[in-house]
PLY file of the C-alpha trace (Angstrom):
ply
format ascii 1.0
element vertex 296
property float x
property float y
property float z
element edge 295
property int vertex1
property int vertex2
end_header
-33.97 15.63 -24.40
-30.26 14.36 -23.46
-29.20 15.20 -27.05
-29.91 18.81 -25.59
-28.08 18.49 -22.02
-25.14 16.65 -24.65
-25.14 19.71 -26.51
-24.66 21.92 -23.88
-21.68 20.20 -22.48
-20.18 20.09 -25.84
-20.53 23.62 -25.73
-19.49 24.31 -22.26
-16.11 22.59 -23.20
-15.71 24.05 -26.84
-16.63 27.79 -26.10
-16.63 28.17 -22.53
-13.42 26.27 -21.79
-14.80 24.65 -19.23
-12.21 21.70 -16.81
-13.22 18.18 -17.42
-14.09 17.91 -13.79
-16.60 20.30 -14.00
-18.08 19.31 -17.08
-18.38 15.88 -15.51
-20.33 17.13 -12.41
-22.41 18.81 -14.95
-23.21 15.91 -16.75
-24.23 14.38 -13.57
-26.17 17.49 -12.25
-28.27 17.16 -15.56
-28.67 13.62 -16.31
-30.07 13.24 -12.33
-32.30 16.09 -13.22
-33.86 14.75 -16.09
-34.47 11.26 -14.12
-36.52 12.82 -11.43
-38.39 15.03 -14.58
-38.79 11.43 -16.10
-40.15 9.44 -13.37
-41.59 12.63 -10.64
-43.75 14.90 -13.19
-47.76 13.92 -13.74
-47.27 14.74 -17.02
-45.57 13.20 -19.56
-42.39 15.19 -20.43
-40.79 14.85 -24.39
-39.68 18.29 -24.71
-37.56 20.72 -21.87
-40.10 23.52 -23.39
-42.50 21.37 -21.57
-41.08 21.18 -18.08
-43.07 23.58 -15.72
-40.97 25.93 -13.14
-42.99 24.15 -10.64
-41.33 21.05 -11.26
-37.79 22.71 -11.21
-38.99 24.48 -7.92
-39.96 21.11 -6.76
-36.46 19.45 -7.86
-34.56 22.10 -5.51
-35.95 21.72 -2.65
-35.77 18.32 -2.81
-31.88 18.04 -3.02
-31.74 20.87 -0.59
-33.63 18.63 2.01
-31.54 15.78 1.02
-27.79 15.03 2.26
-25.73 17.43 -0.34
-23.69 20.13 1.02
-24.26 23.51 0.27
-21.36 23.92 -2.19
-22.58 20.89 -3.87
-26.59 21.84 -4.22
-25.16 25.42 -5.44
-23.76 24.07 -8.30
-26.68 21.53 -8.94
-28.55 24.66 -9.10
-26.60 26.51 -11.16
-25.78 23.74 -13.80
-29.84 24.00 -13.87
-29.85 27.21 -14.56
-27.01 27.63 -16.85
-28.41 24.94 -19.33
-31.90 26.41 -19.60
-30.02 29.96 -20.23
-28.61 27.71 -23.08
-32.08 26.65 -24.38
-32.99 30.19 -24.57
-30.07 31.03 -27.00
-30.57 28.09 -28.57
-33.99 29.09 -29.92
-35.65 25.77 -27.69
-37.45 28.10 -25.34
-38.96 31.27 -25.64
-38.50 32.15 -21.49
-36.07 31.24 -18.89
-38.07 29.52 -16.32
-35.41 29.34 -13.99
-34.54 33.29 -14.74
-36.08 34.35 -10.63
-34.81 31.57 -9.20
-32.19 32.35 -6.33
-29.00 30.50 -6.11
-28.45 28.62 -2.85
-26.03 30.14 -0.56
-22.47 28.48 0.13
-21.24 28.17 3.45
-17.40 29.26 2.94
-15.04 26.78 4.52
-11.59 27.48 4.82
-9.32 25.19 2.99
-7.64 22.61 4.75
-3.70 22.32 5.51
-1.66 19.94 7.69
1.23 20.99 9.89
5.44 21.06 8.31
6.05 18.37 10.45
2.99 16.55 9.19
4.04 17.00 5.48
7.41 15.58 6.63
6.27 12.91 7.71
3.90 11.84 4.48
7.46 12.76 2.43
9.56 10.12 4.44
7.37 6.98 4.16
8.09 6.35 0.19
11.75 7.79 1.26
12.58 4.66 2.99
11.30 2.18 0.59
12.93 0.59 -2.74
11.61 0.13 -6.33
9.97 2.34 -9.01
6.97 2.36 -7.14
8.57 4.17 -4.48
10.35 6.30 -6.29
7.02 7.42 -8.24
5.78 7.97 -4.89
7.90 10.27 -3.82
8.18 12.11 -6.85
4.03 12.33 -6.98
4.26 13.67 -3.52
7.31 16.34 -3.46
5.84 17.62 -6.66
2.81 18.40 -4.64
3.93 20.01 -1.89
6.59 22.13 -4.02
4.71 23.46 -6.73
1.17 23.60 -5.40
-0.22 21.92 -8.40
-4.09 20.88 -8.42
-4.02 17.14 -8.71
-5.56 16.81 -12.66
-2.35 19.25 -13.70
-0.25 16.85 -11.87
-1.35 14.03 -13.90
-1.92 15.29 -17.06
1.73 16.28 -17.24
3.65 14.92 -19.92
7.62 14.22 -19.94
8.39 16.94 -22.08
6.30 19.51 -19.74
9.73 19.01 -17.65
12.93 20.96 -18.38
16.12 20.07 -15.84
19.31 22.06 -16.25
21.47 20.89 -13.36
20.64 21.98 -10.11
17.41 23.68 -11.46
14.16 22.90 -13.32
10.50 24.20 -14.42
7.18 22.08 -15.07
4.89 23.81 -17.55
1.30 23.36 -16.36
-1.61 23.60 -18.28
-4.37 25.58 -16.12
-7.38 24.62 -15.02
-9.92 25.91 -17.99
-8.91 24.11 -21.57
-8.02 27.49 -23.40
-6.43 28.69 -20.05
-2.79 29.81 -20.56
-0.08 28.06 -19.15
2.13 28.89 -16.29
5.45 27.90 -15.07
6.80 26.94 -11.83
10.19 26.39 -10.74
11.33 22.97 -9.34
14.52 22.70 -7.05
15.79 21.19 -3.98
14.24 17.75 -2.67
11.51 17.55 -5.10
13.93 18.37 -8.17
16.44 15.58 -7.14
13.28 13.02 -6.33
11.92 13.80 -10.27
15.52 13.14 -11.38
15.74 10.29 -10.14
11.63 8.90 -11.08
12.88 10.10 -14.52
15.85 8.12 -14.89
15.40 5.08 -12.99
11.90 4.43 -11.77
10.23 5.04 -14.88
11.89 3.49 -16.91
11.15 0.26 -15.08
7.57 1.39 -15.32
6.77 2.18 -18.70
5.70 -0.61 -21.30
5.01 1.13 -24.32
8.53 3.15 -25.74
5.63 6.14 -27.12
4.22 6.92 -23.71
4.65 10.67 -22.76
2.16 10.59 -19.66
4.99 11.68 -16.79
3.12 9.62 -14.12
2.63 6.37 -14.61
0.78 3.05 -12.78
1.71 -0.44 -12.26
0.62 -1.15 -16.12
2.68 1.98 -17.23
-0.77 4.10 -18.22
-0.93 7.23 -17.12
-1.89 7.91 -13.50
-5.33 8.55 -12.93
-6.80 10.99 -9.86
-8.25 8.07 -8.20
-4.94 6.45 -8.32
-3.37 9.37 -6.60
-5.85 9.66 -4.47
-5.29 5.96 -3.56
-1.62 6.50 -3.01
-1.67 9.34 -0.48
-4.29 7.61 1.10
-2.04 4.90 1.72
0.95 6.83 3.31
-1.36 8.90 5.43
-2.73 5.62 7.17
0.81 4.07 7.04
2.42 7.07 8.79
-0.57 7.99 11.30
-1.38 11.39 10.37
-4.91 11.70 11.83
-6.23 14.94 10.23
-8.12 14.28 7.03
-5.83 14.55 4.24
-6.73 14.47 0.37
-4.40 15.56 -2.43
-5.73 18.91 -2.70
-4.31 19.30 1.25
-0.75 19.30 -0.02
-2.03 21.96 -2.44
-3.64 23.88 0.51
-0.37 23.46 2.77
2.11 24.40 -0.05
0.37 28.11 0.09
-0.39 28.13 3.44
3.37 27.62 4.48
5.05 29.81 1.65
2.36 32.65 3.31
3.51 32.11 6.61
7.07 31.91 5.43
6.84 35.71 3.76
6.25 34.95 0.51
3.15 37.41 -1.05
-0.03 36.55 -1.63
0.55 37.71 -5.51
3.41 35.12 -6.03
1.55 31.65 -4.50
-1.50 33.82 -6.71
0.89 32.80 -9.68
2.18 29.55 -8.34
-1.40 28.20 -7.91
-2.96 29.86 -10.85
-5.29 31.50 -9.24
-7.21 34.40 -12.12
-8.45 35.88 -9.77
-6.36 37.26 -6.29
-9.25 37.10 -3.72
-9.04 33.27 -4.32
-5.91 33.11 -2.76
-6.54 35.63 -0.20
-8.27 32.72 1.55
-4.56 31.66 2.66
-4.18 34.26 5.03
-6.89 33.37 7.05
-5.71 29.98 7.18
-2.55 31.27 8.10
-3.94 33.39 10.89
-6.15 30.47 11.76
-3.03 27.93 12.16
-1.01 30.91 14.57
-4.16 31.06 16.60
-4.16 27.60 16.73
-0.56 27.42 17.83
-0.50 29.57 20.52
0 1
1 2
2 3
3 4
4 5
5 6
6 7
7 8
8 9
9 10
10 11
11 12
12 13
13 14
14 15
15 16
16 17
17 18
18 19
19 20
20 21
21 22
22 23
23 24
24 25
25 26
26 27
27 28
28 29
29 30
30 31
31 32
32 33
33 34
34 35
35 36
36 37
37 38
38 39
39 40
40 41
41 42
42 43
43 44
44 45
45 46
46 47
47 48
48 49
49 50
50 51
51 52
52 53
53 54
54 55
55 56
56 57
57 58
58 59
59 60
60 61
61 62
62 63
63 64
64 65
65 66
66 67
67 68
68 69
69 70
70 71
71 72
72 73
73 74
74 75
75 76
76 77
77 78
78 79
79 80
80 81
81 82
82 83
83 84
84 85
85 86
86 87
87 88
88 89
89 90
90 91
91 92
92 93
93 94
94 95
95 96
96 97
97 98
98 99
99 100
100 101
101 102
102 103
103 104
104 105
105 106
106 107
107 108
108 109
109 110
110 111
111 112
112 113
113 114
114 115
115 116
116 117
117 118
118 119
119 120
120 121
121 122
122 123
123 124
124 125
125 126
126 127
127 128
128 129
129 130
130 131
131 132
132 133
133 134
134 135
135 136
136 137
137 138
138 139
139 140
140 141
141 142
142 143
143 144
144 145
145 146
146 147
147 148
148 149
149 150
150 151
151 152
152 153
153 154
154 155
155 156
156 157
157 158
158 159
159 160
160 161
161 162
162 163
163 164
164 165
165 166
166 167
167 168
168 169
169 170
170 171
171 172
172 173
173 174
174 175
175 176
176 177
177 178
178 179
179 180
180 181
181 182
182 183
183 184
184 185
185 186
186 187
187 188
188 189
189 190
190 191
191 192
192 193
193 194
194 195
195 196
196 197
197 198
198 199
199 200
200 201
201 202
202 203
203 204
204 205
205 206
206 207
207 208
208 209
209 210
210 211
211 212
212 213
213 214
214 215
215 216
216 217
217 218
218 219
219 220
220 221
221 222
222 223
223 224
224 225
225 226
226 227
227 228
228 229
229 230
230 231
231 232
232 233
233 234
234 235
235 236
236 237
237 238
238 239
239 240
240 241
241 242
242 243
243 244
244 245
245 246
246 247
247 248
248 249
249 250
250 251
251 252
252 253
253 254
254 255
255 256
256 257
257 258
258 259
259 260
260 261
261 262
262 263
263 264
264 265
265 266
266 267
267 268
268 269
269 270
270 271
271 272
272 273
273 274
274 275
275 276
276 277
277 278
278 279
279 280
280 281
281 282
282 283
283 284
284 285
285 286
286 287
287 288
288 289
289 290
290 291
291 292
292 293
293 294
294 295
């Protein structure tokens, strides 16, 4: 049975294009799915044509009793669903039992930004520090803030994804889906001069092996993971006192919600964040009226 769920991610990255991340989740969706069918059913279970709806009805309302959010049992649900739609066209199963089941409900939540003087502040504590580290650091967070980039496009970029000439540059970024097309996004000001100078100095003290392309790297000169990002901003949030709750998808959040609120249209951050579809970045303006509300 998980030679079935393996071929269904394989396919969800090969034909669907499906992001790593999500694929991941998947995998995790599944594989906690078929330990409850395992261990919960009466019967014993060697096939998924032999898993009853009851049990899947049974498996829902389970996680939605348990602690999950809503966003997160919705897409429990629907990796559920979407791999016993892939049974069907697989020949495996003759009916869908999961065809009239409902998909949870998400409670929208508006994305979460922190103030210009906030981001100011998380951009100054690297600023007054020494070393490659530093530098890295400051790089990693100007190039958040400026381009808007989701955090796995920031570190899967690659030295030659940069072009400088002069007082101007671009990063190519590779979107979010595998066979998604790539977008550019221009680089100046602070956050150009603070990659010049990663590039050139800080860097090069970092990297070990002379064939590395990763453009972020760690203390052992591999390429930057998430976690380590994560790890990093945590770091400068605590060490500059910022008490909202700040992850690295809140620079991401900020960067649109300030260029909004600074007149630039909803169709250009729609480019800038790589957004397919416009309604997902229509979100921004009610953060944007949120924040004036708030500011009043």
């Amino acid at each position: 049975m998980k030679d079935r769920i393996q071929g269904f991610l394989n396919f969800l990255a090969a034909e669907k294009g499906y992001a790593e991340n999500t694929i991941a989740a998947y995998q995790n969706d599944l594989g906690q799915f078929f330990l409850y069918i395992q261990k919960k059913t009466d019967d014993k279970v060697e096939t998924w044509a032999q898993v009853k709806k009851s049990a899947i009805i049974d498996y829902i309302e389970r996680i939605k009793s348990g602690s999950y959010t809503s966003s997160t049992v919705a897409r429990k649900v629907a990796a559920i669903k979407s791999f016993f739609h892939f049974l069907v066209a697989e020949g495996d199963l003759k009916e869908d039992p999961t065809l009239t089941l409902d998909s949870p409900k998400v409670k929208k939540r508006l994305p979460k930004a922190i103030s210009i003087n906030e981001v100011d502040q998380l951009l100054q504590a690297p600023a007054g520090q020494n070393g490659p580290k530093a530098e890295r650091d400051l790089a990693l967070l100007e190039m958040l803030y400026a381009s808007g980039m989701r955090v796995t496009e920031l570190v899967s970029l690659n030295v030659p994804d940069i072009e400088i000439d002069g007082n101007s540059g671009r990063v190519r970024v590779k979107g979010k889906k595998t066979n998604s097309k790539a977008r550019e996004i221009p680089i100046t000001g602070s956050a150009l001069t603070t990659l010049k100078t990663y590039i050139r100095h800080g860097r090069e003290q970092l990297v070990h092996d002379p064939n590395e392309t990763a453009l972020f790297l760690n203390n052992r000169g591999q390429r930057l993971t998430r976690q380590g990002l994560w790890l990093i901003i945590k770091h400068y949030v605590e060490a500059v006192g910022i008490s909202a709750e700040v992850t690295p998808h809140t620079l991401r959040h900020s960067f649109a919600a300030h260029k909004l609120s600074q007149g630039k249209s909803l169709q250009d951050i729609q480019k800038l964040l790589g957004h397919a579809n416009i309604s997902t970045t229509q979100v921004y303006a009610h953060l944007s009226q949120e924040s004036e509300k708030e500011a009043r």
